[in-house]
PDB file with one MODEL, atoms N, CA, C and O in Angstrom:
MODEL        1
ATOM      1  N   UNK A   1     -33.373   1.860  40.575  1.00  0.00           N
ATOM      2  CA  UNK A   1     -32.812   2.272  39.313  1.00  0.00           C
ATOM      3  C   UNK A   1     -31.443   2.932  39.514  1.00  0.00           C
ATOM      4  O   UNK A   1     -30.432   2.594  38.899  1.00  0.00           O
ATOM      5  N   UNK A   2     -31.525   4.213  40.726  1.00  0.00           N
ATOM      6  CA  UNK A   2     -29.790   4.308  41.020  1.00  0.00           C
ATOM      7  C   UNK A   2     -28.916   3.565  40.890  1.00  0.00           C
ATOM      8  O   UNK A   2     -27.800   3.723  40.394  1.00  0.00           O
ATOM      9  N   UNK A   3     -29.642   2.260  41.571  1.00  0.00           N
ATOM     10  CA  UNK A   3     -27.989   1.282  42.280  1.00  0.00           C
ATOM     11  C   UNK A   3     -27.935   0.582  40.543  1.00  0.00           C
ATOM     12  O   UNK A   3     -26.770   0.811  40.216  1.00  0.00           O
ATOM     13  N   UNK A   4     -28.344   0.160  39.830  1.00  0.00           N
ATOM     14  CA  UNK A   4     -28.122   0.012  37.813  1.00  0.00           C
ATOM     15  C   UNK A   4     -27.412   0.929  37.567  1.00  0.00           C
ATOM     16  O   UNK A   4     -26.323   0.447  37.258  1.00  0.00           O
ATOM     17  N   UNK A   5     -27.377   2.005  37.518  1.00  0.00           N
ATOM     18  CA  UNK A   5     -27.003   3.126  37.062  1.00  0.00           C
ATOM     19  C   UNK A   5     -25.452   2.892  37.774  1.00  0.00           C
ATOM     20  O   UNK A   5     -24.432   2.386  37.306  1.00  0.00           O
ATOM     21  N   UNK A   6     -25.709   3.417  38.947  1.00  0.00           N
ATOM     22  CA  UNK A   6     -24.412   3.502  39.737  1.00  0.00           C
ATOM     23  C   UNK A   6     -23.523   2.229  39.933  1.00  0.00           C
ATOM     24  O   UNK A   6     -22.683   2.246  40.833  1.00  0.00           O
ATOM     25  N   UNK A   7     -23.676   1.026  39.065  1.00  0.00           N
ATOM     26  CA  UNK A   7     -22.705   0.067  39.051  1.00  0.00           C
ATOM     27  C   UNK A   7     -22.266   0.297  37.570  1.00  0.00           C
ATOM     28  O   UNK A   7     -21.313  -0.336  37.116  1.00  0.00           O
ATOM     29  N   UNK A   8     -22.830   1.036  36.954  1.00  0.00           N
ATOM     30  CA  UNK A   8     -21.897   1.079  35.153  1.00  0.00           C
ATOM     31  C   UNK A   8     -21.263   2.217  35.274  1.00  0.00           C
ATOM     32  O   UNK A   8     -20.802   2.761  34.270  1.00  0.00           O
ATOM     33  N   UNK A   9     -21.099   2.900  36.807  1.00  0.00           N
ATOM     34  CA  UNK A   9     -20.532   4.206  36.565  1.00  0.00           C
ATOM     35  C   UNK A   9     -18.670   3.656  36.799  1.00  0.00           C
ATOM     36  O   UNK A   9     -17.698   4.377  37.025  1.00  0.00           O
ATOM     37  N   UNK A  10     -18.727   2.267  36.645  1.00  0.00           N
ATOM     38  CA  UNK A  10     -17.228   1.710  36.296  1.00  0.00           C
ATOM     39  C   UNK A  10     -17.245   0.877  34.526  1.00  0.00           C
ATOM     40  O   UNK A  10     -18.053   0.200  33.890  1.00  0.00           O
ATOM     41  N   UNK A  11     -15.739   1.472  34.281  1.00  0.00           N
ATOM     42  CA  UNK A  11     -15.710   1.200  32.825  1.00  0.00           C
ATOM     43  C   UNK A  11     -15.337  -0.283  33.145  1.00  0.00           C
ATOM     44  O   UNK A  11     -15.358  -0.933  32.100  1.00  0.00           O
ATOM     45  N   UNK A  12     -15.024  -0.993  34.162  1.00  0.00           N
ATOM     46  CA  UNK A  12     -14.565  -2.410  33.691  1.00  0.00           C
ATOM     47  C   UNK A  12     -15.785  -3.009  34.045  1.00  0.00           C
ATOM     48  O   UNK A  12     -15.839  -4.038  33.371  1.00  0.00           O
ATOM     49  N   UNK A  13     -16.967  -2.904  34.858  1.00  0.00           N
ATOM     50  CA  UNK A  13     -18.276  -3.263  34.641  1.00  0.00           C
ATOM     51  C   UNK A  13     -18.902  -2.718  33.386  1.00  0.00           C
ATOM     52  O   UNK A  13     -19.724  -3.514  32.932  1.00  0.00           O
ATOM     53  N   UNK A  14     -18.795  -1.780  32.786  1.00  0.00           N
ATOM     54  CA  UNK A  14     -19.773  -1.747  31.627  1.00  0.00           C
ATOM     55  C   UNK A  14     -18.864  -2.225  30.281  1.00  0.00           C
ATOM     56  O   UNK A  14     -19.262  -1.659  29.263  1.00  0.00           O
ATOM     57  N   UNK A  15     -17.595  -3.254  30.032  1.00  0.00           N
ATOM     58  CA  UNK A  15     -16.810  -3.476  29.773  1.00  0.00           C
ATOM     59  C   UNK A  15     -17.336  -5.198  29.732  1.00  0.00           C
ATOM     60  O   UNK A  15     -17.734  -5.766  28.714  1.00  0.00           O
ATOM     61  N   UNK A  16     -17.218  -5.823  31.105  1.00  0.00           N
ATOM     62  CA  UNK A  16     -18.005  -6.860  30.837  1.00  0.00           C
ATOM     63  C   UNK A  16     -19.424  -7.306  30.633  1.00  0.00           C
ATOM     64  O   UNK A  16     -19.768  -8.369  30.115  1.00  0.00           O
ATOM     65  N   UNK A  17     -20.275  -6.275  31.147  1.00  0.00           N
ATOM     66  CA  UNK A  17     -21.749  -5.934  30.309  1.00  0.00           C
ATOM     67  C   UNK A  17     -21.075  -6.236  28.899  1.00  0.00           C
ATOM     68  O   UNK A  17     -20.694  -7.340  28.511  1.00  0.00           O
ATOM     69  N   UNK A  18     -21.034  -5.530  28.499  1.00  0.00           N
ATOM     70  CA  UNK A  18     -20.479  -5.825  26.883  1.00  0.00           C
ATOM     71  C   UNK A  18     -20.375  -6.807  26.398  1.00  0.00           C
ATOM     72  O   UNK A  18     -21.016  -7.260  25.450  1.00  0.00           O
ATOM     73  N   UNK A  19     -18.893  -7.634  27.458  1.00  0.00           N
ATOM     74  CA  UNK A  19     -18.963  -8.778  26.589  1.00  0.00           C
ATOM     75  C   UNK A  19     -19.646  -9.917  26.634  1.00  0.00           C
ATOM     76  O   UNK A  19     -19.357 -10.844  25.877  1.00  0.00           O
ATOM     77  N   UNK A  20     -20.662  -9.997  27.547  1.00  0.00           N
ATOM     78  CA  UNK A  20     -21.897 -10.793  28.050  1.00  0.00           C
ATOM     79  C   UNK A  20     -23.045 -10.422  26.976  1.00  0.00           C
ATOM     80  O   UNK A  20     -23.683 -11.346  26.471  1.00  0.00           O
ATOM     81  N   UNK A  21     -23.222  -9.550  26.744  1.00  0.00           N
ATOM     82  CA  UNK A  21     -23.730  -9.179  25.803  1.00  0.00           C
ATOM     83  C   UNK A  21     -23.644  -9.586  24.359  1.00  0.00           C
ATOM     84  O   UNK A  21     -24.573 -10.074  23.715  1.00  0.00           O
ATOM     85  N   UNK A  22     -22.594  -9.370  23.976  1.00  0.00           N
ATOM     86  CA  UNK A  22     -22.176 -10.304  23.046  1.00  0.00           C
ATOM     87  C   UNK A  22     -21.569 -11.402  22.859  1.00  0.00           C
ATOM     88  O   UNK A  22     -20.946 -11.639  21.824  1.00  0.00           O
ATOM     89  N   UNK A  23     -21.710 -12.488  24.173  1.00  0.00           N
ATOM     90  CA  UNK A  23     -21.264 -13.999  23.872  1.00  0.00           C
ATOM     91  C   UNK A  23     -22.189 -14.393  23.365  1.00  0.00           C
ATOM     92  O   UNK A  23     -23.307 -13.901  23.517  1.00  0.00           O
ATOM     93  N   UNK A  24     -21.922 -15.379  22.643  1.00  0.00           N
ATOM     94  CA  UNK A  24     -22.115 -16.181  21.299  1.00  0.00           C
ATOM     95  C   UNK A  24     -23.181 -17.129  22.049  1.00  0.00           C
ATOM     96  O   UNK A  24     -24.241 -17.539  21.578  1.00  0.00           O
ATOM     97  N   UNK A  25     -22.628 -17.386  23.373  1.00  0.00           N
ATOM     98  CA  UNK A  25     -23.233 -18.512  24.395  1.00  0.00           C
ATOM     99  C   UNK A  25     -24.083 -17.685  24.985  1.00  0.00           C
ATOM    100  O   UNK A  25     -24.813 -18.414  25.656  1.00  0.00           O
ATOM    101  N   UNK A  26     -24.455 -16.434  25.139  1.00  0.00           N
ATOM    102  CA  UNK A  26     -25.306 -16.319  26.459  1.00  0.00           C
ATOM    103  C   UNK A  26     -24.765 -15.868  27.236  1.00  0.00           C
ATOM    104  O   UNK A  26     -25.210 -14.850  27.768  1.00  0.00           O
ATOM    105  N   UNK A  27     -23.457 -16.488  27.672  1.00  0.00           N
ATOM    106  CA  UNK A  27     -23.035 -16.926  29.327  1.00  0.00           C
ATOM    107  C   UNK A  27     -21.456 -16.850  28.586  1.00  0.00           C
ATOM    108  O   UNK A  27     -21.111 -17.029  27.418  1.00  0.00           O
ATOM    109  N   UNK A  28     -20.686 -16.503  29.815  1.00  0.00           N
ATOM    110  CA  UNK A  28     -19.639 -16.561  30.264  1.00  0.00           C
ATOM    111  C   UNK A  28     -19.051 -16.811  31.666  1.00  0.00           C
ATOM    112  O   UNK A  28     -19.586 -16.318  32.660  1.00  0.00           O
ATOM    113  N   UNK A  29     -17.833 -17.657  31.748  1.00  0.00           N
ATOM    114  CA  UNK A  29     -17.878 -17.715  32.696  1.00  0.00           C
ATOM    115  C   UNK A  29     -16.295 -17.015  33.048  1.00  0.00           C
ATOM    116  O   UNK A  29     -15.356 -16.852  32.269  1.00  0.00           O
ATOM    117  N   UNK A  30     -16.399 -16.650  34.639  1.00  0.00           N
ATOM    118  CA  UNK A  30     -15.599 -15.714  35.070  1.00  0.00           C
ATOM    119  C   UNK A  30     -14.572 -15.767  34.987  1.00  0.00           C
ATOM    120  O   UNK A  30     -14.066 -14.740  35.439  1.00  0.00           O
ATOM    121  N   UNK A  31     -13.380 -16.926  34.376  1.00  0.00           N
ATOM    122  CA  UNK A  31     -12.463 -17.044  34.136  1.00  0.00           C
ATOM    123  C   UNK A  31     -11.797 -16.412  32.474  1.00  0.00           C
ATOM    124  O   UNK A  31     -10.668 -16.172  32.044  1.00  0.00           O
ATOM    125  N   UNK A  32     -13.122 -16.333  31.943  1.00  0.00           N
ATOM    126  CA  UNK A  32     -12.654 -16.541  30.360  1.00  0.00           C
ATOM    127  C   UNK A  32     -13.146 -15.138  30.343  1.00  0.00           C
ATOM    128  O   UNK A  32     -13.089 -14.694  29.196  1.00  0.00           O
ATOM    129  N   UNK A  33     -13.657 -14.190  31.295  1.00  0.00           N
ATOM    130  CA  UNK A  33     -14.237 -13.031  31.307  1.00  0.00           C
ATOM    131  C   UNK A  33     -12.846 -11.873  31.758  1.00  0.00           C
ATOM    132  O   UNK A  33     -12.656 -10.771  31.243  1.00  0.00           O
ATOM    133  N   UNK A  34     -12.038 -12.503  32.818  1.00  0.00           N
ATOM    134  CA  UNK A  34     -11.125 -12.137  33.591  1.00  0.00           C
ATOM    135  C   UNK A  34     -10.028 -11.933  32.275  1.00  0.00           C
ATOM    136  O   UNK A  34      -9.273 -10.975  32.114  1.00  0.00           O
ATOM    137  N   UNK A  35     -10.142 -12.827  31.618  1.00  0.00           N
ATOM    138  CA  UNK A  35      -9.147 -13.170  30.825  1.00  0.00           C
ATOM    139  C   UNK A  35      -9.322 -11.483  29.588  1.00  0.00           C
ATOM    140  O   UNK A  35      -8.620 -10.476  29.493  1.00  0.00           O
ATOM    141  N   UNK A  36     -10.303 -11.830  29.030  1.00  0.00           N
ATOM    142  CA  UNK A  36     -10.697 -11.088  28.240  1.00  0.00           C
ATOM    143  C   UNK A  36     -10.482  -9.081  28.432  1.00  0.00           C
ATOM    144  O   UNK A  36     -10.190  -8.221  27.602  1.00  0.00           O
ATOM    145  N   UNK A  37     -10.761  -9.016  29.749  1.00  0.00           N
ATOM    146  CA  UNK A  37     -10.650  -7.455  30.427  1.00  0.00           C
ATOM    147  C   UNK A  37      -9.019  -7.540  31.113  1.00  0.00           C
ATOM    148  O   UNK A  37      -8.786  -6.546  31.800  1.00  0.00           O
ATOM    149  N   UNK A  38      -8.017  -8.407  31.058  1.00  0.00           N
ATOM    150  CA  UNK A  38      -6.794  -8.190  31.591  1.00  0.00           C
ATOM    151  C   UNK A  38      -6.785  -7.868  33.020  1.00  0.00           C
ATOM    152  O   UNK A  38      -6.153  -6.892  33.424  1.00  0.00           O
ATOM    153  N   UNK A  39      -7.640  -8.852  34.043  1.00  0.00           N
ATOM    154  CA  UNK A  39      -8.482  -8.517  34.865  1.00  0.00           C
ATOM    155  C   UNK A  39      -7.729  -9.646  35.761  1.00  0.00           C
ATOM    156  O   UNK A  39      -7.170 -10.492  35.063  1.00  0.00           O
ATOM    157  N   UNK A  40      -7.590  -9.848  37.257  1.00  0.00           N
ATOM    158  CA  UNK A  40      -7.627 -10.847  37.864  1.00  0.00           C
ATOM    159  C   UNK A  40      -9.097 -11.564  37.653  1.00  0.00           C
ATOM    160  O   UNK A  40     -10.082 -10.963  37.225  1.00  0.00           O
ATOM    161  N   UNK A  41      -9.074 -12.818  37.993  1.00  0.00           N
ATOM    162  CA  UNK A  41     -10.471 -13.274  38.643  1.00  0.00           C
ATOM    163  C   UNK A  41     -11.822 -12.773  39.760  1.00  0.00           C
ATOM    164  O   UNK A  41     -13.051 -12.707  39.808  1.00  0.00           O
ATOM    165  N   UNK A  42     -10.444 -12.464  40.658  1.00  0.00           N
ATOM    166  CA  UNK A  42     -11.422 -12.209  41.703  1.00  0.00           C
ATOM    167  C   UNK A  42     -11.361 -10.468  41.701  1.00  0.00           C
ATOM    168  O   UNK A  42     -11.061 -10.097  42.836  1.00  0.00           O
ATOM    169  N   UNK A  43     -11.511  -9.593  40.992  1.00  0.00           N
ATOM    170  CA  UNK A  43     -11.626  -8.445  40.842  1.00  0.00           C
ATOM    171  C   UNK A  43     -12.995  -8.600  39.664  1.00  0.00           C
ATOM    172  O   UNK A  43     -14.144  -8.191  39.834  1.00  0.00           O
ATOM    173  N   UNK A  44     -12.566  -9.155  38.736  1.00  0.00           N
ATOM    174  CA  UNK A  44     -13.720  -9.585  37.909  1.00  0.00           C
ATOM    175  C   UNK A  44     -15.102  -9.988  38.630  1.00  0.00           C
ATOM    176  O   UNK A  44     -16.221  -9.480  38.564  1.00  0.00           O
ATOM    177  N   UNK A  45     -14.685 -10.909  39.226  1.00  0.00           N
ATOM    178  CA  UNK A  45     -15.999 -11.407  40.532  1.00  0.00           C
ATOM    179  C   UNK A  45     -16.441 -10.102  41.196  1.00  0.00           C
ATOM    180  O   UNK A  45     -17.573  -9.662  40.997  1.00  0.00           O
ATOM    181  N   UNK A  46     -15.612  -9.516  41.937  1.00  0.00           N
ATOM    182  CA  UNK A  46     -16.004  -8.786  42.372  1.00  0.00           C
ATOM    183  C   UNK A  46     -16.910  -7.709  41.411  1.00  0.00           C
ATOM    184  O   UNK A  46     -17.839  -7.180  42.021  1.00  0.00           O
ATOM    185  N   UNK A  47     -16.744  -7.296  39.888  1.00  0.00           N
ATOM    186  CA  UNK A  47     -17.220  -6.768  39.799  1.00  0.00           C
ATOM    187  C   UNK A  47     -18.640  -7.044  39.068  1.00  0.00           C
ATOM    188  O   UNK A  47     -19.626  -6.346  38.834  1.00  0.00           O
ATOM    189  N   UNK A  48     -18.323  -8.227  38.846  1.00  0.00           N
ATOM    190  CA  UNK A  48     -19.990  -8.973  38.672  1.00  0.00           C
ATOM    191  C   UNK A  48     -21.189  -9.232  39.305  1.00  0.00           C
ATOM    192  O   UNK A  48     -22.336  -9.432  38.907  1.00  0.00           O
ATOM    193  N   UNK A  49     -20.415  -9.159  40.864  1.00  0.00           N
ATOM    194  CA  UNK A  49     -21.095  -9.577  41.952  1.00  0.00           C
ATOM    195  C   UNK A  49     -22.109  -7.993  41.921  1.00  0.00           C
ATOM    196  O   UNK A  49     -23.337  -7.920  41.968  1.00  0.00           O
ATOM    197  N   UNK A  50     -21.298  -7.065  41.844  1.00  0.00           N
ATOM    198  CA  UNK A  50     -21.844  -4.996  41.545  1.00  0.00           C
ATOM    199  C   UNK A  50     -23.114  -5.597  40.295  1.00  0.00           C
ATOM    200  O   UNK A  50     -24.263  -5.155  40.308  1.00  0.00           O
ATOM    201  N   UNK A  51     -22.821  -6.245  39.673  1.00  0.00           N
ATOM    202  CA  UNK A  51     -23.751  -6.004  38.848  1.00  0.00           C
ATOM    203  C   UNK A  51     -25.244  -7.362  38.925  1.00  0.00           C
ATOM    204  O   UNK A  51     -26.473  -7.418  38.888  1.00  0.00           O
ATOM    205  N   UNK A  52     -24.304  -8.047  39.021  1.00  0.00           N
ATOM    206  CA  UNK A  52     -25.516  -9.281  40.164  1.00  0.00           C
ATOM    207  C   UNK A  52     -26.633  -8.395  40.913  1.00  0.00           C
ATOM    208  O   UNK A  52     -27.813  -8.456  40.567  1.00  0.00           O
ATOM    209  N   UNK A  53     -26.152  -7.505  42.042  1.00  0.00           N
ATOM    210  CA  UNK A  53     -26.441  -6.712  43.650  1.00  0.00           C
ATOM    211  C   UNK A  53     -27.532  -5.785  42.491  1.00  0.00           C
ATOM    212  O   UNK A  53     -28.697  -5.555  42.816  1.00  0.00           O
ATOM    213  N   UNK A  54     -27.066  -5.403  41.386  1.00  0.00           N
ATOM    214  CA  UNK A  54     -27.947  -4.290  40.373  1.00  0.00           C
ATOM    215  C   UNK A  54     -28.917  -4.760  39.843  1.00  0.00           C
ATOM    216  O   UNK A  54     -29.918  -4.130  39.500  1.00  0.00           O
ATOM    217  N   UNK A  55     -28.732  -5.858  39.725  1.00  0.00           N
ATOM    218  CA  UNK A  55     -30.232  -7.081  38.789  1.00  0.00           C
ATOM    219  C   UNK A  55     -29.730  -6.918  37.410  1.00  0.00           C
ATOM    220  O   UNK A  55     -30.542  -7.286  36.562  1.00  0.00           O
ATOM    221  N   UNK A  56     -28.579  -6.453  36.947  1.00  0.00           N
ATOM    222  CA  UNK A  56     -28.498  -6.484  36.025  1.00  0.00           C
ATOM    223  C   UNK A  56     -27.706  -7.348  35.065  1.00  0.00           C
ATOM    224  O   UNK A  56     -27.335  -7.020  33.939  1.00  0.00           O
ATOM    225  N   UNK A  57     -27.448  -8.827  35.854  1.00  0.00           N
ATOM    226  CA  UNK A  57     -26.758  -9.974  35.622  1.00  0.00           C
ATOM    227  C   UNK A  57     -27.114 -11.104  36.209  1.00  0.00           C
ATOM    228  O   UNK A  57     -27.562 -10.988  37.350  1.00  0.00           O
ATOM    229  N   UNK A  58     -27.019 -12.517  35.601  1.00  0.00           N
ATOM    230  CA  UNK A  58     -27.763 -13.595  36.994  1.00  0.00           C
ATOM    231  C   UNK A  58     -26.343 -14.429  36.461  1.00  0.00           C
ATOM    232  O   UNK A  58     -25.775 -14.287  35.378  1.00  0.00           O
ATOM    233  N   UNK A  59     -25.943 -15.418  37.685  1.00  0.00           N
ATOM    234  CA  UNK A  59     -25.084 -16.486  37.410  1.00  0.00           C
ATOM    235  C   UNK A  59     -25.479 -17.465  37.710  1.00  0.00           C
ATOM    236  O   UNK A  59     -26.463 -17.589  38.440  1.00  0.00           O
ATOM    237  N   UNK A  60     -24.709 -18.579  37.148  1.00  0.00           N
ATOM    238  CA  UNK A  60     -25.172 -20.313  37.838  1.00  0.00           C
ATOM    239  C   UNK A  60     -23.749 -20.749  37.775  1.00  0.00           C
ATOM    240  O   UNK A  60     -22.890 -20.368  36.980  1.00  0.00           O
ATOM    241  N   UNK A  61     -23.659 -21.481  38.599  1.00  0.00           N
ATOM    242  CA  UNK A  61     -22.684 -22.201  38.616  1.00  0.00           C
ATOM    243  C   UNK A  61     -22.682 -23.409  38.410  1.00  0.00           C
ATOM    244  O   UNK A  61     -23.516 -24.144  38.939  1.00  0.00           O
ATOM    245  N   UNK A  62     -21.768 -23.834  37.621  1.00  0.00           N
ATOM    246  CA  UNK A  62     -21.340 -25.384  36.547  1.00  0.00           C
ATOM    247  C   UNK A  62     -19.960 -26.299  36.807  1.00  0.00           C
ATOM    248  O   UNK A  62     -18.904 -26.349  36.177  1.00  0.00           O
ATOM    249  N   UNK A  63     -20.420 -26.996  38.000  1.00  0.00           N
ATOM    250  CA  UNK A  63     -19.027 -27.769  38.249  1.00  0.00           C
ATOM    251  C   UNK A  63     -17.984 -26.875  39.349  1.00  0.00           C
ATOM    252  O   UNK A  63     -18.139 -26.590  40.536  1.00  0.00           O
ATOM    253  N   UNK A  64     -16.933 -26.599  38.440  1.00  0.00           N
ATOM    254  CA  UNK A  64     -16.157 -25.716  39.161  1.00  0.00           C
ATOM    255  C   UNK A  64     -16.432 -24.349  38.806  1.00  0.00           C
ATOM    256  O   UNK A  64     -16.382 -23.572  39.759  1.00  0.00           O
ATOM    257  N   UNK A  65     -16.765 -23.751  37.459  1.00  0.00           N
ATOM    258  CA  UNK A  65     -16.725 -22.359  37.157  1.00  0.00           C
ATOM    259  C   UNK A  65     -18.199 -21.836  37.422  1.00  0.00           C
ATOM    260  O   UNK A  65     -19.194 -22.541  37.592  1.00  0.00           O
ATOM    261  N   UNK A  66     -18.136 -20.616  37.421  1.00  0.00           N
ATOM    262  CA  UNK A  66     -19.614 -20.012  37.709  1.00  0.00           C
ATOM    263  C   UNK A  66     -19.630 -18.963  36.187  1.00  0.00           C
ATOM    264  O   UNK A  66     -18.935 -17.955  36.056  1.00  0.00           O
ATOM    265  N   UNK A  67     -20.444 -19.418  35.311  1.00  0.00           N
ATOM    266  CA  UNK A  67     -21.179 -18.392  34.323  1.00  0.00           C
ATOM    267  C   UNK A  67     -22.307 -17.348  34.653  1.00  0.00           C
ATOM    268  O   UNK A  67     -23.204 -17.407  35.494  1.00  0.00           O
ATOM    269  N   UNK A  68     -21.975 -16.331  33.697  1.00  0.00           N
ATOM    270  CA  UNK A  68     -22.878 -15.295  34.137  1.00  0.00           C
ATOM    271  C   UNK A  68     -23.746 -14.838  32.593  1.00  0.00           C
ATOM    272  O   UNK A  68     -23.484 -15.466  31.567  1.00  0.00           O
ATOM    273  N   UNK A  69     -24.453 -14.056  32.584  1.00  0.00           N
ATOM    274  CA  UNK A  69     -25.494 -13.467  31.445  1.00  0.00           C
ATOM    275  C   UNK A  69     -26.124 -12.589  32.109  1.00  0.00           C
ATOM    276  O   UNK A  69     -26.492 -12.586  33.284  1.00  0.00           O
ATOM    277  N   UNK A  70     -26.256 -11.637  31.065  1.00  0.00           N
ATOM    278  CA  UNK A  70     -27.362 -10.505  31.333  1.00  0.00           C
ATOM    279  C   UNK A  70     -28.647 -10.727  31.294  1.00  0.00           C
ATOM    280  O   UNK A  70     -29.219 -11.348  30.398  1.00  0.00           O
ATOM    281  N   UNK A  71     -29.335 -10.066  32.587  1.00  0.00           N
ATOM    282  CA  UNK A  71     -30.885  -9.818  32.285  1.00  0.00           C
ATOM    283  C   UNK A  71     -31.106  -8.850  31.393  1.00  0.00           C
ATOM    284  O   UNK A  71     -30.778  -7.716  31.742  1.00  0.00           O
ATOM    285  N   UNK A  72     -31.558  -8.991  30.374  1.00  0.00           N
ATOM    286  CA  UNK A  72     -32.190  -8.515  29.406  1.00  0.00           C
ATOM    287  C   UNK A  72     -33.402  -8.014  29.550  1.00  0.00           C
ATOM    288  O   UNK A  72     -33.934  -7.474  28.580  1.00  0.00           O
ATOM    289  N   UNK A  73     -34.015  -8.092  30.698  1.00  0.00           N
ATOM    290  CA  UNK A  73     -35.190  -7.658  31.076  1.00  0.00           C
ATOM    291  C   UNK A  73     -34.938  -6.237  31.966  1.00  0.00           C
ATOM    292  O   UNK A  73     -35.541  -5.165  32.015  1.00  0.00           O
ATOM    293  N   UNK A  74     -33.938  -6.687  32.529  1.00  0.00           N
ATOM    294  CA  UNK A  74     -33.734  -5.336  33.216  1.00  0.00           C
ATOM    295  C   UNK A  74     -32.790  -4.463  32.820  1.00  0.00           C
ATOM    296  O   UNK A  74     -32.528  -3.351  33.278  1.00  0.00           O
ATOM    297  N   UNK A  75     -32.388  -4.951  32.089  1.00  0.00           N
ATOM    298  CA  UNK A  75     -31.367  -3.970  31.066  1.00  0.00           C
ATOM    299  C   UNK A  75     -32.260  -2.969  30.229  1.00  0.00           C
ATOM    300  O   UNK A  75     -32.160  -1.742  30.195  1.00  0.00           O
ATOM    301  N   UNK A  76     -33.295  -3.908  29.460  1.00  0.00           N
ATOM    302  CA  UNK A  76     -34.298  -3.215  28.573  1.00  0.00           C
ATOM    303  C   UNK A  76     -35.402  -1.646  29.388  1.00  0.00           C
ATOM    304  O   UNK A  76     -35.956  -0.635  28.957  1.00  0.00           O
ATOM    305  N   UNK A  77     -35.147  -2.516  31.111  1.00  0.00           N
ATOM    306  CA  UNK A  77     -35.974  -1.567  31.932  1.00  0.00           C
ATOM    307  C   UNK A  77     -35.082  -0.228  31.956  1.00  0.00           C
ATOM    308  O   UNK A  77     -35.553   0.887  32.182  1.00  0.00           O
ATOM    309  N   UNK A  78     -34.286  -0.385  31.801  1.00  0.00           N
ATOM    310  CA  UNK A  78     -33.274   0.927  32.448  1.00  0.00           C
ATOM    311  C   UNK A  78     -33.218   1.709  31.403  1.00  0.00           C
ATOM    312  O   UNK A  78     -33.319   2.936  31.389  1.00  0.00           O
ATOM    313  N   UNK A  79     -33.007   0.782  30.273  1.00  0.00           N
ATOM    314  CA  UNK A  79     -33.159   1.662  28.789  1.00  0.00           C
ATOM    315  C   UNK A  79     -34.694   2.997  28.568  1.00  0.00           C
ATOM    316  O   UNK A  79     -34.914   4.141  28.173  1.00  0.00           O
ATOM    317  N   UNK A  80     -35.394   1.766  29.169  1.00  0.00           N
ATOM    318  CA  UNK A  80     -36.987   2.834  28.810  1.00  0.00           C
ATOM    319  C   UNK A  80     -37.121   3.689  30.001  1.00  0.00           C
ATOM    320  O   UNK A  80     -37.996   4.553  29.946  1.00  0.00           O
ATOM    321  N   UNK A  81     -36.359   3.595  31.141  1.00  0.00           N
ATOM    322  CA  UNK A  81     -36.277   5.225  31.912  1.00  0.00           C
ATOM    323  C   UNK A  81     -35.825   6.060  31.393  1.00  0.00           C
ATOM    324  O   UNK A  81     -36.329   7.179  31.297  1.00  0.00           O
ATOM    325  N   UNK A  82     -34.273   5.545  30.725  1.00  0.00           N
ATOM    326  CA  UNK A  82     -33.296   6.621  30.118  1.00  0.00           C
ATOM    327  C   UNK A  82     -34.461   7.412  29.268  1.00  0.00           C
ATOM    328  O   UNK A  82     -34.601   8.634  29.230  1.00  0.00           O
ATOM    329  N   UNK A  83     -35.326   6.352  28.545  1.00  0.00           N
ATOM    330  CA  UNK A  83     -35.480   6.738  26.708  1.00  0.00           C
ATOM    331  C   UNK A  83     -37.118   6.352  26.623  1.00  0.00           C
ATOM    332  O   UNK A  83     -37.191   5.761  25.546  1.00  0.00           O
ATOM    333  N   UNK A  84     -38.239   6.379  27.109  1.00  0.00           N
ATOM    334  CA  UNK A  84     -39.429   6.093  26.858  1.00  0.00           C
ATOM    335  C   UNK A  84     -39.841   5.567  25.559  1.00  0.00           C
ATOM    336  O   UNK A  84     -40.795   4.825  25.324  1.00  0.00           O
ATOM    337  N   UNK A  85     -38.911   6.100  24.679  1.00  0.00           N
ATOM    338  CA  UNK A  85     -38.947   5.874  23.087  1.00  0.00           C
ATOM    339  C   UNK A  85     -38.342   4.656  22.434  1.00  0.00           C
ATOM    340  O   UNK A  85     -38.645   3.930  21.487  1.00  0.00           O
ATOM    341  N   UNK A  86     -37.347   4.724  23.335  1.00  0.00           N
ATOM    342  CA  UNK A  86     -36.651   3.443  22.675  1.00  0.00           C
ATOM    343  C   UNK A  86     -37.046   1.662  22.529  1.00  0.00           C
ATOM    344  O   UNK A  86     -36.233   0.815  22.159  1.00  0.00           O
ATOM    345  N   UNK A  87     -38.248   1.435  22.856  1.00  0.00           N
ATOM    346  CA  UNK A  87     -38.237   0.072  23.354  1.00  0.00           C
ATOM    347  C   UNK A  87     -39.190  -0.211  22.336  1.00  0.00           C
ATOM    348  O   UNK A  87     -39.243  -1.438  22.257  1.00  0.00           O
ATOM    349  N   UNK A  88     -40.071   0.376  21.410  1.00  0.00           N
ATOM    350  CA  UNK A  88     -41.042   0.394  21.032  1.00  0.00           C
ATOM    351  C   UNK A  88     -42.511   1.210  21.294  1.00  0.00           C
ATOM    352  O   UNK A  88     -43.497   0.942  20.608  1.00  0.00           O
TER     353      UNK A  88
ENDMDL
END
């Protein structure tokens, strides 16, 4: 549960949490993510990969680009440590 915690303790990871969160698709992929945070690519990667290492993201890769999405499962887990209350 630390190492979750301690990868949103960066605002440009809990920044693209966000916007994974709210794609329309699910998924984004790291170019159009990079784009979005005024981000290189591979800083972006890098910081997906922090949140990959956390369980709190999975990717696949499609051709040339690699998309990512949140686990929602383990997002929801971290929530009900914070909050016992919150989940239902």
């Amino acid at each position: 549960m630390a190492l979750r915690l301690k990868s949103l303790a960066d605002p440009a990871r809990v920044k693209l949490l966000s916007l994974l969160l709210t794609s329309p698709d699910g998924a984004e992929c790291t170019c159009d993510l990079a784009t979005a945070v005024g981000l290189t690519e591979s800083t972006v990667s890098h910081h997906l990969g922090q949140l990959r290492r956390a369980g709190l993201t999975e990717s696949e890769r499609r051709g040339m680009n690699v998309y990512h999405r949140v686990r929602r499962d383990s997002l929801a887990a971290l929530c009900f440590v914070l909050d016992p209350n919150c989940c239902g």
